[in-house]
N, C-alpha and C positions, 0 to 999 in steps of 0.2 A: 491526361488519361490516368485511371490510378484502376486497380487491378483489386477487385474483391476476392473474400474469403472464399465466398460459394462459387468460384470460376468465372465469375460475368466481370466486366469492367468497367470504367462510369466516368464519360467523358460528360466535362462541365461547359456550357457555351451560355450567349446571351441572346436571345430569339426576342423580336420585337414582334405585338401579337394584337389584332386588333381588338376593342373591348368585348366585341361580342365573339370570337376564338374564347375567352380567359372565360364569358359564361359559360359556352358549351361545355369549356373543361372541367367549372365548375358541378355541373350537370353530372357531368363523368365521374366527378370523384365524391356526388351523393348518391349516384347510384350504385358504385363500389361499397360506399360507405354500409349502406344497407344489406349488400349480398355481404359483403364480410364483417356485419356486426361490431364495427370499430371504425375510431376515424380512420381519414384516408387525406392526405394530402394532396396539392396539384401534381406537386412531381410525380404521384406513382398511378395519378391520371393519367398522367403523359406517358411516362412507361406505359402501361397496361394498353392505349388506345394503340400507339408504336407497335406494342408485340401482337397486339391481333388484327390488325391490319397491313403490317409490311409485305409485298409478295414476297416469292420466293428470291434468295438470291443468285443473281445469275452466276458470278464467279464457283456455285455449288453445282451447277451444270456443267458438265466434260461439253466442250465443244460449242456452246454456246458466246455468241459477240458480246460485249459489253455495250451499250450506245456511251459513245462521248459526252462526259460533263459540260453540262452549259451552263451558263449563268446568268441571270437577270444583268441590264444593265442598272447600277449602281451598288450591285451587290445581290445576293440571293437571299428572302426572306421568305420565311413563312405568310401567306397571306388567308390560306384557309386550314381549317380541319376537318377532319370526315365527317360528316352529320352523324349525330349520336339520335341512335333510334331505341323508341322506350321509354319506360319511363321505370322511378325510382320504388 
């Protein structure tokens, strides 16, 4: 984890992603590419898809349960992404 300038932080991992996830994303980072007029790489597809679609967090809620971490057996992968709707 390393700790940014602007207050965010930016943990590094290795997510194994099936080839048609890495289209969608690609998808996602031509249609960013276009609303902001500059390239746009995967990573801040992935960002960008990440911060507009996570719900709220619950630990932000007084009183509210957490449900327990589960895990796939042989580890927990990414297997899908949110269907990107639209077009570029």
């Amino acid at each position: 984890m390393q700790a940014l300038p602007d207050g965010e932080a930016e943990i590094s991992l290795v997510v194994r992603l099936p080839w048609e996830d890495v289209a969608r994303l690609g998808q996602e980072a031509g249609r960013l590419a276009a609303q902001m007029q500059r390239p746009v790489t995967l990573d801040e597809a992935v960002s960008n898809r990440l911060r507009s679609t996570r719900p709220a967090a619950a630990h932000a809620r007084p009183g509210a349960e957490q449900p327990a971490a589960t895990a796939a057996p042989g580890g927990a992968g990414v297997t899908s992404l949110p269907r990107i709707s639209g077009t570029a």
